[in-house]
Kinemage of the C-alpha trace (Angstrom):
@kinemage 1
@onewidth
@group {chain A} dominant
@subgroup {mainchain}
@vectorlist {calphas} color= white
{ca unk a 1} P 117.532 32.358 69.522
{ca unk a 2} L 116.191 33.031 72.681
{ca unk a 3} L 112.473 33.496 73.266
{ca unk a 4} L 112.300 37.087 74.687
{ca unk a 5} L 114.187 39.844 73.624
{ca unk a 6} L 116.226 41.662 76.547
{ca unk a 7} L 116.072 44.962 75.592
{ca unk a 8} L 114.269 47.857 77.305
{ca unk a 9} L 113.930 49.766 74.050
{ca unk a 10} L 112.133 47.202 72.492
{ca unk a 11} L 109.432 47.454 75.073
{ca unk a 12} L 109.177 50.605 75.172
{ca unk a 13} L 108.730 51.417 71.818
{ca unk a 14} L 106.028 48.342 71.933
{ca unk a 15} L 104.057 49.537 74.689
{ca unk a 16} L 103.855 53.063 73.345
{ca unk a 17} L 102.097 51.835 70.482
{ca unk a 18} L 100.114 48.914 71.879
{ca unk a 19} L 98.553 50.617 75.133
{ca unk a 20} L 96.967 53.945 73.251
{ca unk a 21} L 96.018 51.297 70.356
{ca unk a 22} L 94.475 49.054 73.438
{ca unk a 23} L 93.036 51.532 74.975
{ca unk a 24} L 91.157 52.866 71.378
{ca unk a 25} L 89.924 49.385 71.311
{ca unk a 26} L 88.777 49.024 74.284
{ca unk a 27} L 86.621 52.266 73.739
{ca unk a 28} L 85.380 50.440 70.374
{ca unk a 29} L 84.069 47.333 72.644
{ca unk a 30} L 82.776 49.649 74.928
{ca unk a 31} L 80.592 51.396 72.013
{ca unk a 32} L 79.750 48.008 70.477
{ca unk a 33} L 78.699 46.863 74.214
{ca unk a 34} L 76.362 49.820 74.562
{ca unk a 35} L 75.003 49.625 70.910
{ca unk a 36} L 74.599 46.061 71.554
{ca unk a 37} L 72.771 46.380 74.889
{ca unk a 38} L 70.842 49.418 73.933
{ca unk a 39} L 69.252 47.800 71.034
{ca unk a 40} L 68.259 44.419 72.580
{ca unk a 41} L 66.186 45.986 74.973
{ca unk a 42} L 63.736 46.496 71.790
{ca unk a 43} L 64.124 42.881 70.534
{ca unk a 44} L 66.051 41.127 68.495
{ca unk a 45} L 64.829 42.032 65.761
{ca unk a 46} L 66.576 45.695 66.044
{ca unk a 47} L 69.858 44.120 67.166
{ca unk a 48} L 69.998 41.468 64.188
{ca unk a 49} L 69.447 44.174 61.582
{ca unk a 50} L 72.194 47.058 62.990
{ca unk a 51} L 74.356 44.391 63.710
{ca unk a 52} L 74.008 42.748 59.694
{ca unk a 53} L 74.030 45.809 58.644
{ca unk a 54} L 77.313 46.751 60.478
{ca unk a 55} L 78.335 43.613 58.277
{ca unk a 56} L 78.509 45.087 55.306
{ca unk a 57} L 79.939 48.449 56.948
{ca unk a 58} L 82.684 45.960 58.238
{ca unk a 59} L 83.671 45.428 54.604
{ca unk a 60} L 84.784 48.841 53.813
{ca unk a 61} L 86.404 49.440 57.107
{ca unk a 62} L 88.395 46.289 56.008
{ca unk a 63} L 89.304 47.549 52.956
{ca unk a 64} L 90.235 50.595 54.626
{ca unk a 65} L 92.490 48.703 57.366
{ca unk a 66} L 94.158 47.048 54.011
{ca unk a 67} L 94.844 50.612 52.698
{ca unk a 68} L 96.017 51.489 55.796
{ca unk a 69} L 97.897 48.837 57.217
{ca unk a 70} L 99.681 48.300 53.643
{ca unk a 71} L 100.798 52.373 53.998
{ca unk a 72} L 101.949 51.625 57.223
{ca unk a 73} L 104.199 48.684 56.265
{ca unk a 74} L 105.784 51.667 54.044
{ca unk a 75} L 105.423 54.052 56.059
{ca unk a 76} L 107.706 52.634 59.309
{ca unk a 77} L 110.218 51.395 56.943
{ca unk a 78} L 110.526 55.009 55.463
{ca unk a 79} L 110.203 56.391 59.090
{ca unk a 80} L 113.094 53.911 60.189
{ca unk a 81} L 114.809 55.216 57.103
{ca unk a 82} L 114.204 58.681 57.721
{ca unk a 83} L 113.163 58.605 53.769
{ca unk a 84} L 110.349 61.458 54.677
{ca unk a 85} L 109.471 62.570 50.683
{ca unk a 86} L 108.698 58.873 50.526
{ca unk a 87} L 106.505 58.573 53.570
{ca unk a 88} L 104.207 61.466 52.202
{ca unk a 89} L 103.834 59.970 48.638
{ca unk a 90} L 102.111 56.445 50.411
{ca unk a 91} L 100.012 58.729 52.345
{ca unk a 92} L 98.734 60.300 48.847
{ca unk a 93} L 98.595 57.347 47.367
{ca unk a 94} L 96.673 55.861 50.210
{ca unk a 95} L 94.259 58.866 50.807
{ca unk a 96} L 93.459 58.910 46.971
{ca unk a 97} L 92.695 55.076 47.261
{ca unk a 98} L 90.659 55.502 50.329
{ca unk a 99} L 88.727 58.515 48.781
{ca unk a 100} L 87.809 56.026 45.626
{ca unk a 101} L 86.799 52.980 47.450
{ca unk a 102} L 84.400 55.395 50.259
{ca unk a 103} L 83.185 56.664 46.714
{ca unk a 104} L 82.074 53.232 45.774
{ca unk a 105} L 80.483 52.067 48.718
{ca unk a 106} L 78.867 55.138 49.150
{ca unk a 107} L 77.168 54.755 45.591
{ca unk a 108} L 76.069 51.019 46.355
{ca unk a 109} L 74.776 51.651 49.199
{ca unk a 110} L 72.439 54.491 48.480
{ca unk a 111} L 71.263 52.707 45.520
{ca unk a 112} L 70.657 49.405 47.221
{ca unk a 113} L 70.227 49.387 51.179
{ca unk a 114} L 67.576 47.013 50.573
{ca unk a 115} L 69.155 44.779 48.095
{ca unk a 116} L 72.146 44.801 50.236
{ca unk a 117} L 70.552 43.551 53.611
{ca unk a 118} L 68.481 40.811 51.273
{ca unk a 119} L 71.681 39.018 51.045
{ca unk a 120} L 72.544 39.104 54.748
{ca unk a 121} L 68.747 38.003 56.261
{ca unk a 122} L 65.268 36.890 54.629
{ca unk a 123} L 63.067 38.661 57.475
{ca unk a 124} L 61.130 41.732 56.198
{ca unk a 125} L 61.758 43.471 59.995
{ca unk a 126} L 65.047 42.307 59.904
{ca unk a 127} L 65.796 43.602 56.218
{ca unk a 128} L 63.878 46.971 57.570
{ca unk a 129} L 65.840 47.983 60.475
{ca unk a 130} L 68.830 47.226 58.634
{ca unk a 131} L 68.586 49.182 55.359
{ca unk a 132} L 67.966 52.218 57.275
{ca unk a 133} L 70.617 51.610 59.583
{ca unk a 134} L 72.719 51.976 56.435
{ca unk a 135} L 71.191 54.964 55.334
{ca unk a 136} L 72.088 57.200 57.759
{ca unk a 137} L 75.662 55.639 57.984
{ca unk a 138} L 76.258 56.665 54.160
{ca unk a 139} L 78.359 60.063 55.428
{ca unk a 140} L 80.464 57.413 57.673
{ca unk a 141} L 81.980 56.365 54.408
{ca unk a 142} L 84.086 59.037 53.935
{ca unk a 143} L 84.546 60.318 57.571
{ca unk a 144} L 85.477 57.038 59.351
{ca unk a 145} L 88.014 55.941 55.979
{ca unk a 146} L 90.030 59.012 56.353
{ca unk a 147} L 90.558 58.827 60.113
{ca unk a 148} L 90.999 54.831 60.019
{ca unk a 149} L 94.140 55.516 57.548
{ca unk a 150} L 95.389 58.459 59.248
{ca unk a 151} L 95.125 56.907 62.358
{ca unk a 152} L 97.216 53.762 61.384
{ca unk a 153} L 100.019 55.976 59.611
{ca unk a 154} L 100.083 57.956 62.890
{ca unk a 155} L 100.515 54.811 64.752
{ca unk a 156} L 103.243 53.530 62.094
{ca unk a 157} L 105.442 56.183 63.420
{ca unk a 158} L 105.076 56.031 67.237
{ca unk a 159} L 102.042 58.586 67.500
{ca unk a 160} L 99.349 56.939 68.857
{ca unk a 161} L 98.129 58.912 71.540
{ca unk a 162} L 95.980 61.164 69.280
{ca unk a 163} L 93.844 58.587 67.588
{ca unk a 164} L 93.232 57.363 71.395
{ca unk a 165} L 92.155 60.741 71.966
{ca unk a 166} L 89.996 61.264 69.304
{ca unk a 167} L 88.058 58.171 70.644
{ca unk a 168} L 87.551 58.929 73.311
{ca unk a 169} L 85.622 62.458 72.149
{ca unk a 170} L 83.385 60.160 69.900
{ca unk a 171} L 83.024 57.157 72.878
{ca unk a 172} L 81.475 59.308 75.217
{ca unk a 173} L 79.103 61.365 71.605
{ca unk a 174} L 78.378 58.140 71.169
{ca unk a 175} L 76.958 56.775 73.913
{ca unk a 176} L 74.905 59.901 74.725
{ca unk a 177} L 73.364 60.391 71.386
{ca unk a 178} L 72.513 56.624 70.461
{ca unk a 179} L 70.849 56.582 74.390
{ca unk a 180} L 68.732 60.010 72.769
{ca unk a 181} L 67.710 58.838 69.357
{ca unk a 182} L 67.182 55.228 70.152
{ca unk a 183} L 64.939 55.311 72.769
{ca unk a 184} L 63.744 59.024 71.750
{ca unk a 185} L 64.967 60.842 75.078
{ca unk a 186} L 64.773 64.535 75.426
{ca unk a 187} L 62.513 65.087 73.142
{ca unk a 188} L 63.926 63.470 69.916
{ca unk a 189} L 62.218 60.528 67.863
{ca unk a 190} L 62.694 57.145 68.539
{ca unk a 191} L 64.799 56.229 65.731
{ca unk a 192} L 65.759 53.221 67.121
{ca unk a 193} L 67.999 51.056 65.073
{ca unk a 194} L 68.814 54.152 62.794
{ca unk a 195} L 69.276 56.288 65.874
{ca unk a 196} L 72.102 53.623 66.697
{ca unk a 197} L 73.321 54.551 63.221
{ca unk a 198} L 72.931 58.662 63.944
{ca unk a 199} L 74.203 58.826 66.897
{ca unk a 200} L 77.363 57.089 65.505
{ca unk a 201} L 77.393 59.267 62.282
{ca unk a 202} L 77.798 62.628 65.034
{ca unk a 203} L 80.363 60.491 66.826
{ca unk a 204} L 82.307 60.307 63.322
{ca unk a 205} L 82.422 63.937 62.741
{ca unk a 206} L 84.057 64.670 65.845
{ca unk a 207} L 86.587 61.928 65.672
{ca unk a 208} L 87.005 63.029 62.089
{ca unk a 209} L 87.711 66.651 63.501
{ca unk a 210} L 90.253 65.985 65.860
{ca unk a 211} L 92.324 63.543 63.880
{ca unk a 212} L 92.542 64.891 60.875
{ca unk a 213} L 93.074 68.267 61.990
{ca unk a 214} L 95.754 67.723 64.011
{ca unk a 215} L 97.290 65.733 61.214
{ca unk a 216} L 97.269 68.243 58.908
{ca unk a 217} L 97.785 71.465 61.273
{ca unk a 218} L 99.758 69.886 64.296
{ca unk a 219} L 101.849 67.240 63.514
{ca unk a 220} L 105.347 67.276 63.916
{ca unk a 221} L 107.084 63.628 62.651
{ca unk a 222} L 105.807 63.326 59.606
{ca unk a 223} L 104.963 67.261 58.894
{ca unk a 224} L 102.061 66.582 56.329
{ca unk a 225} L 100.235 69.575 55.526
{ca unk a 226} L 97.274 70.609 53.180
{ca unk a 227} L 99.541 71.541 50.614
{ca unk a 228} L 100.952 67.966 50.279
{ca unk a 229} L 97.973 66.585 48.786
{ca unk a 230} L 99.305 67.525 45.757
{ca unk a 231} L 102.352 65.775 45.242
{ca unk a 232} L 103.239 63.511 42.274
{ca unk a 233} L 103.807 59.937 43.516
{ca unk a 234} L 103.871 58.123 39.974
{ca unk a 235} L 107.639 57.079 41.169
{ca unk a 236} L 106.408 55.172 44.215
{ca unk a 237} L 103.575 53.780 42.593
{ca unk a 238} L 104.744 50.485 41.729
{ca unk a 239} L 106.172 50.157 44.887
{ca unk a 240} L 103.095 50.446 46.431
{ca unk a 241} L 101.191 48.287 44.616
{ca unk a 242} L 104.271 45.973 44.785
{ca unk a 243} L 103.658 45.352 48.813
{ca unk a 244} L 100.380 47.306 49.623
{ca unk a 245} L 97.785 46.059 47.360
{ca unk a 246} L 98.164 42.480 48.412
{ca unk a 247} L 97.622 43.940 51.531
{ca unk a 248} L 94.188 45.371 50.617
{ca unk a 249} L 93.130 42.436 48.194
{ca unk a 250} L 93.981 39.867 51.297
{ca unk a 251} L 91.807 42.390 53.843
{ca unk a 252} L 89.225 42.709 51.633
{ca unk a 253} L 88.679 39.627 50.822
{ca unk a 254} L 89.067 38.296 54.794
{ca unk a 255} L 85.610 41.058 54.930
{ca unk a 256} L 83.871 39.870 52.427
{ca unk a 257} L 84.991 36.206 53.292
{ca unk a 258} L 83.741 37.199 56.861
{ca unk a 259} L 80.575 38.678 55.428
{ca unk a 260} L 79.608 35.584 54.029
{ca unk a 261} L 80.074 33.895 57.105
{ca unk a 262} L 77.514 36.249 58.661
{ca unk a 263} L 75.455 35.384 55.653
{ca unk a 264} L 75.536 31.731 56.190
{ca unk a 265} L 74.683 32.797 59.936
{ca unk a 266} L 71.607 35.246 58.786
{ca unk a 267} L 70.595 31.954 57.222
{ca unk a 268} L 70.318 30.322 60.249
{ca unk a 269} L 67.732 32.497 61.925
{ca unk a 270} L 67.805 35.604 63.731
{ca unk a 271} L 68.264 33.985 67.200
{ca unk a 272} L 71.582 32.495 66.078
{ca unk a 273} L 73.094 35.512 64.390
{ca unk a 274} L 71.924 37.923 67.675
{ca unk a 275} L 73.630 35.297 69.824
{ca unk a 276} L 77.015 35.732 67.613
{ca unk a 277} L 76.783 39.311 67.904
{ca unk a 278} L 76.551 39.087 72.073
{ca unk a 279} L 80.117 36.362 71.365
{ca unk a 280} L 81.586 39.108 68.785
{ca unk a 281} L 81.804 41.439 71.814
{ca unk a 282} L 82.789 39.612 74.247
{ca unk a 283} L 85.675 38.126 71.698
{ca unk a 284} L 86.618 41.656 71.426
{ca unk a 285} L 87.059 42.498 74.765
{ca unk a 286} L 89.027 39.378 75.528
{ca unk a 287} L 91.393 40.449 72.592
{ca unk a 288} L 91.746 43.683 72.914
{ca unk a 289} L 95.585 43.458 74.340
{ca unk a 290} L 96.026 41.691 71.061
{ca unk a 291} L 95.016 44.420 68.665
{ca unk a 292} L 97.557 46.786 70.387
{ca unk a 293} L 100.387 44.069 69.928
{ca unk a 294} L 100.068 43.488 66.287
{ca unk a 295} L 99.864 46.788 65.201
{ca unk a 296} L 102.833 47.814 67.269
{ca unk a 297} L 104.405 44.407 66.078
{ca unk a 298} L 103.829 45.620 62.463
{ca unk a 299} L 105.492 49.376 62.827
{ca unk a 300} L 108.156 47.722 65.387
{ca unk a 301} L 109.487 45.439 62.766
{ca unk a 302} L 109.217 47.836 59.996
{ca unk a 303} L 111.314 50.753 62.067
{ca unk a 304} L 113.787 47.964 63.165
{ca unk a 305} L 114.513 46.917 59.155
{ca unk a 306} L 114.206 49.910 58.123
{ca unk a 307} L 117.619 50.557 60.488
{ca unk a 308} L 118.567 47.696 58.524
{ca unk a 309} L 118.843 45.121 61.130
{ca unk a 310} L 117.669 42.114 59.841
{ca unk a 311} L 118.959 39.549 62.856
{ca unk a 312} L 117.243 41.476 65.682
{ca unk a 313} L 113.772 41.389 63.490
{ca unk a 314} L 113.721 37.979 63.462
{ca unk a 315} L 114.080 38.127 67.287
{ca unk a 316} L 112.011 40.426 68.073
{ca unk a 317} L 109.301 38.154 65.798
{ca unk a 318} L 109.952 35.099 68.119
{ca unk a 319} L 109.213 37.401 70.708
{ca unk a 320} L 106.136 38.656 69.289
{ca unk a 321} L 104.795 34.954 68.555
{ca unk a 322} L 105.405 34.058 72.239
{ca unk a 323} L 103.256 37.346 73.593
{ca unk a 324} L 100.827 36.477 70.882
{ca unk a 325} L 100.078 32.774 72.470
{ca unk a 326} L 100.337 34.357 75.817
{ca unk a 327} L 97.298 36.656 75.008
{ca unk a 328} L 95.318 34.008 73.332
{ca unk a 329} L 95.612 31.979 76.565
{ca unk a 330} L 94.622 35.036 78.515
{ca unk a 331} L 91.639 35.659 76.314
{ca unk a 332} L 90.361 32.189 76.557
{ca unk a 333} L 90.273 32.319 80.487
{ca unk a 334} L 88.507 35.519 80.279
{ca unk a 335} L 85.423 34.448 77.722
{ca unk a 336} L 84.969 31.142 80.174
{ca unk a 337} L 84.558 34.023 83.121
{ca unk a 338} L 83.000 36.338 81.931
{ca unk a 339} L 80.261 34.587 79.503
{ca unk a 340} L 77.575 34.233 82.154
{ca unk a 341} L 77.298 37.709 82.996
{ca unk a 342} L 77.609 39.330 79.714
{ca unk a 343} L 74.935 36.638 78.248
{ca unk a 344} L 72.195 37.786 81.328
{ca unk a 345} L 73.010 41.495 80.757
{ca unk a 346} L 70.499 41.175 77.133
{ca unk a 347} L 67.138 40.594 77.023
{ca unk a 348} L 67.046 37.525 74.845
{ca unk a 349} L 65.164 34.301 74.463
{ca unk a 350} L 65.877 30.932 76.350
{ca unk a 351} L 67.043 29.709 72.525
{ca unk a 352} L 69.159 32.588 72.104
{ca unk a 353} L 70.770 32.542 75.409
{ca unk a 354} L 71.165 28.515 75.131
{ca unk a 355} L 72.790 29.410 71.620
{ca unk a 356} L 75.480 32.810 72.756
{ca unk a 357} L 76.553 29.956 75.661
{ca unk a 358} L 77.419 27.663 72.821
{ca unk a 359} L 78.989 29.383 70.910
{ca unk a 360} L 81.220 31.362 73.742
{ca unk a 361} L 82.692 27.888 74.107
{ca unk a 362} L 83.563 27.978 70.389
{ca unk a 363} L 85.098 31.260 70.727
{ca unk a 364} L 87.357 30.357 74.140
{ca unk a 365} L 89.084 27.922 71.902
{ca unk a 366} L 89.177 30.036 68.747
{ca unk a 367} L 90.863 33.047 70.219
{ca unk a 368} L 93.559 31.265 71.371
{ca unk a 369} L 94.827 30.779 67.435
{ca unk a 370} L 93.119 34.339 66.399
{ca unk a 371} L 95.702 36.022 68.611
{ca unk a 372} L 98.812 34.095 67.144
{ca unk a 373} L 97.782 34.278 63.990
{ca unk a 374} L 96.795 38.069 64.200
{ca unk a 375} L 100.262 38.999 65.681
{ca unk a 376} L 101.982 37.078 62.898
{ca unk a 377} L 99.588 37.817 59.922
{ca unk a 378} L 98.636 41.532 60.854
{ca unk a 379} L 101.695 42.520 62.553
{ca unk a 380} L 105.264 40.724 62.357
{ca unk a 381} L 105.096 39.367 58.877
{ca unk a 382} L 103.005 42.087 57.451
{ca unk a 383} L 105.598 44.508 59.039
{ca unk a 384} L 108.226 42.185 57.054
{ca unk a 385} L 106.602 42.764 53.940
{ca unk a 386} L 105.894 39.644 53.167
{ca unk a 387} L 102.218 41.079 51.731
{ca unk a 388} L 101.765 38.385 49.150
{ca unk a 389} L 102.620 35.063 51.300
{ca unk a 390} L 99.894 36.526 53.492
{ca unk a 391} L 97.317 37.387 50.782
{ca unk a 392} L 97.871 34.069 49.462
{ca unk a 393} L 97.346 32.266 52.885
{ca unk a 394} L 93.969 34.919 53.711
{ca unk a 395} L 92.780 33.468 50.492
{ca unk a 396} L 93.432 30.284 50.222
{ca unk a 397} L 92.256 28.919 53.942
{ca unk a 398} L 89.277 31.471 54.724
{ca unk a 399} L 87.463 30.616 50.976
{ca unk a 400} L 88.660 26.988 50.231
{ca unk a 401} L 88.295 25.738 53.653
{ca unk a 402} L 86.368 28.120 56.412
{ca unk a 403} L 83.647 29.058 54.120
{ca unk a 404} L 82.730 26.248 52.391
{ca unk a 405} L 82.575 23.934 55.503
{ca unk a 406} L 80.665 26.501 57.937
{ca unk a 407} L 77.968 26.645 55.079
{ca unk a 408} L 77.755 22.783 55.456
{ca unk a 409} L 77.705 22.111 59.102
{ca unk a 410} L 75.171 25.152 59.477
{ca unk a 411} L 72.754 24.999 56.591
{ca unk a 412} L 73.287 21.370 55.164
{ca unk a 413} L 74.111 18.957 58.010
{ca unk a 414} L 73.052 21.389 61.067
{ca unk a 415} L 75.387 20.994 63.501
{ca unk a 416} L 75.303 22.529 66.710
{ca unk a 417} L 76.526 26.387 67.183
{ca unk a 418} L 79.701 25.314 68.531
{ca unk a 419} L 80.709 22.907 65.702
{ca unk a 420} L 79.297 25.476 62.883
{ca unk a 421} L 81.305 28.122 64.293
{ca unk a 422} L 84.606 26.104 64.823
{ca unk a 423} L 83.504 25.150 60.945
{ca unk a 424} L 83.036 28.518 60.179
{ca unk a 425} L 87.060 29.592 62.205
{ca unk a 426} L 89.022 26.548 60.953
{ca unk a 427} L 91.010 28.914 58.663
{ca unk a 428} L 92.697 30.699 62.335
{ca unk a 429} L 93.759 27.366 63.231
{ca unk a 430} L 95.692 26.197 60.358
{ca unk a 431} L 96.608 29.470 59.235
{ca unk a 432} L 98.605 29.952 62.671
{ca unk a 433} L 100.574 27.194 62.324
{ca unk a 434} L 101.565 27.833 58.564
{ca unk a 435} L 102.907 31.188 59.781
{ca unk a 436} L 104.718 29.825 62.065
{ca unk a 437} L 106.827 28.126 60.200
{ca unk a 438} L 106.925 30.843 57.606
{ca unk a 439} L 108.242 32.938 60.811
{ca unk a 440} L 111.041 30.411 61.445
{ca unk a 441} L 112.514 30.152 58.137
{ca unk a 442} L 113.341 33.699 57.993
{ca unk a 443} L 112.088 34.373 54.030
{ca unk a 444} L 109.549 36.844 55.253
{ca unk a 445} L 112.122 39.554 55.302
{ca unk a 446} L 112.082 41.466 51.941
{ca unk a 447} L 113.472 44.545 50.975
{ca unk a 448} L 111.690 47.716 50.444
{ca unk a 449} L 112.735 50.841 48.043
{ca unk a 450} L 111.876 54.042 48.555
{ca unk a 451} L 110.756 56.803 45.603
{ca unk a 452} L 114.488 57.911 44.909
{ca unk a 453} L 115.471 53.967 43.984
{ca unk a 454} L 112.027 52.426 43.067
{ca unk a 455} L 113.207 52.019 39.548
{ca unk a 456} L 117.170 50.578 39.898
């Protein structure tokens, strides 16, 4: 097979996903950035606990990307199909999902804020600025789930211009009321780290607003309205669970698995984990290309078997896997150019700075086998619905290997920061190569039934 597909259509369909889904992340950087930037002018201390307590926030938003990203697996193979009574029954089943785990978190957190930011840090500011970071995010739970779904079903389909646009309205709320209730501008108190977590909770309203009402009011693929919410899906269920749920057990346990790495880094000191959040940015922004490519990987390969061509999916995965390494090359020039002036732009200590230099090395090599592996775990394969090779690969490296030795170089043998946090990535390195040849051999492909033959 050749390496790069020659067809125009192909591209087209690709880059109408992956530049609106670019562009969204790009605007998630950018709010990151200023969060980031905003806070360190008050210390670290105010930076460490937001960004821990974004940690834990980063769990459910995981477990929301499973839900979603398992729905969307069904959801472009239905679309490609044109199997639209099945399309709407994931949705339910992924909105009632969503609705249960926000639920949860919601509960845990308002019961234990504290508790929770205990596990992530020892220091009584740290702990402080955290919990009630996560007490004003508690609404988030519920507002940022349902638009995370939505917005990956929208994208699953070719629409993903309106989850860019809703974005945007909550980039630039965002920014303005964070740079208010941080700092206390225009008369408001100075919240600081939980007016980082207000002014995001505004920004979530709006974003919930606009995507969800055009979903339900506006849309014209997939034609879901209110009244859909109360379909029976008991037919599809099994077939849900059969390729989504390994999809959410494998994402949720890649956030708590990458929760516990911030753990081992809380561990470490507050110097170390504000360094890693200044390197989580900056990863970001190299990547953000990436992002855009494996979700338009996953709905692209899902549309094209759901046509039923299973020859040109495997092509267009080779072609995929080639981007991928071309981004992860692209990425690593870009950390190496840009760390110096993105490390000066904080207000940090000589051992933090020495430390976010460090560990930007780490991260220049790293990303070149995050973005293969990301385009072949999160997109091509995923899209294959091979859900269960990939759970069992998320598992098995990130908990058996990643884990266990980043605890040991960091807290046991103390390494330096680049050798912990190679330590603490070891699981993109060897999981990019496995999926390679799981790519190659072609057994990714499986079939996929709607609700009118889920039970032959």
């Amino acid at each position: 097979m050749k390496i790069f597909v020659r067809d125009k259509e192909f591209y087209r369909l690709t880059a109408g996903i992956a530049i609106p889904v670019a562009a969204q992340s790009l605007i998630t950087v950018g709010v990151n950035m200023a969060d980031n930037i905003m806070l360190g002018q008050l210390g670290e201390v105010s930076m460490s606990g937001a960004t821990l307590a974004n940690n834990f926030i980063n769990i459910f938003q995981i477990c929301c990307m499973g839900l979603g990203m398992g729905a969307s697996v069904l959801t472009s193979r239905f679309w490609g199909m044109k199997d639209m009574v099945s399309l709407k029954k994931a949705i339910n089943i992924m909105y009632r999902l969503t609705l249960s785990i926000a639920s949860l978190f919601f509960v845990c957190t308002a019961l234990g804020a504290r508790q929770i930011m205990h596990i992530y840090s020892t220091e009584e500011l740290v702990i402080l600025a955290g919990s009630g970071y996560l007490l004003v995010s508690l609404p988030c739970f519920f507002l940022h789930g349902s638009t995370l779904t939505t917005s990956l079903v929208l994208r699953s389909v070719g629409k993903a211009n309106i989850p860019l646009l809703a974005s945007v309205c909550s980039f630039f709320i965002n920014i303005f009321f964070n740079w208010v209730f941080i700092f206390g501008h225009l008369g408001a108190p100075r919240l600081e780290a939980r007016g980082a977590a207000l002014g995001t909770l505004i920004a979530r309203v709006v974003e919930f607003t606009v995507t969800m009402g055009y979903f339900f009011f506006k849309e014209e693929r997939i034609r879901m309205r209110l009244r859909d919410l109360r379909m029976k899906c008991a037919d599809l269920t099994g077939e849900y669970v059969r390729i989504s749920i390994p999809v959410l057990i494998s994402d949720t346990l890649l956030g708590i698995g990458i929760s516990a790495v911030s753990v081992v880094m809380g561990h470490i000191g507050s110097a170390f984990v504000a360094a890693n959040s200044i390197t989580m940015v900056t990863q970001q922004l190299s990547t953000i290309v990436l992002q855009g490519i494996s979700q338009a990987s996953c709905a692209v390969t899902g549309i094209t078997l759901g046509n039923g061509d299973v020859k040109k999916a495997q092509q267009q995965g080779i072609t995929f896997a080639a981007i991928g390494l071309i981004v992860g090359l692209t990425g690593c020039v870009l950390i190496l150019l840009l760390r110096g002036p993105i490390i000066h732009a904080y207000n940090i200590t000589p051992e933090t700075q020495k430390l976010a230099y460090e560990l930007m090395d780490a991260v220049a090599i790293t990303v070149i086998f995050l973005a293969l592996n990301n385009i072949l775990t999160k997109g091509v394969l995923r899209g294959g619905g091979d859900t269960r090779f990939l759970m069992v690969a998320d598992i098995l490296f990130l908990w058996c290997v990643s884990i266990p030795l980043g605890a040991m170089a960091g807290l046991v043998w103390h390494w330096s920061a680049f050798w912990i946090y190679i330590m603490l990535k070891i699981d993109q390195f060897i999981k990019a190569i496995w999926c390679l040849f799981r790519l190659r051999s072609g057994k990714w492909i499986k079939k996929i039934k709607g609700a009118a033959n889920a039970h032959e």
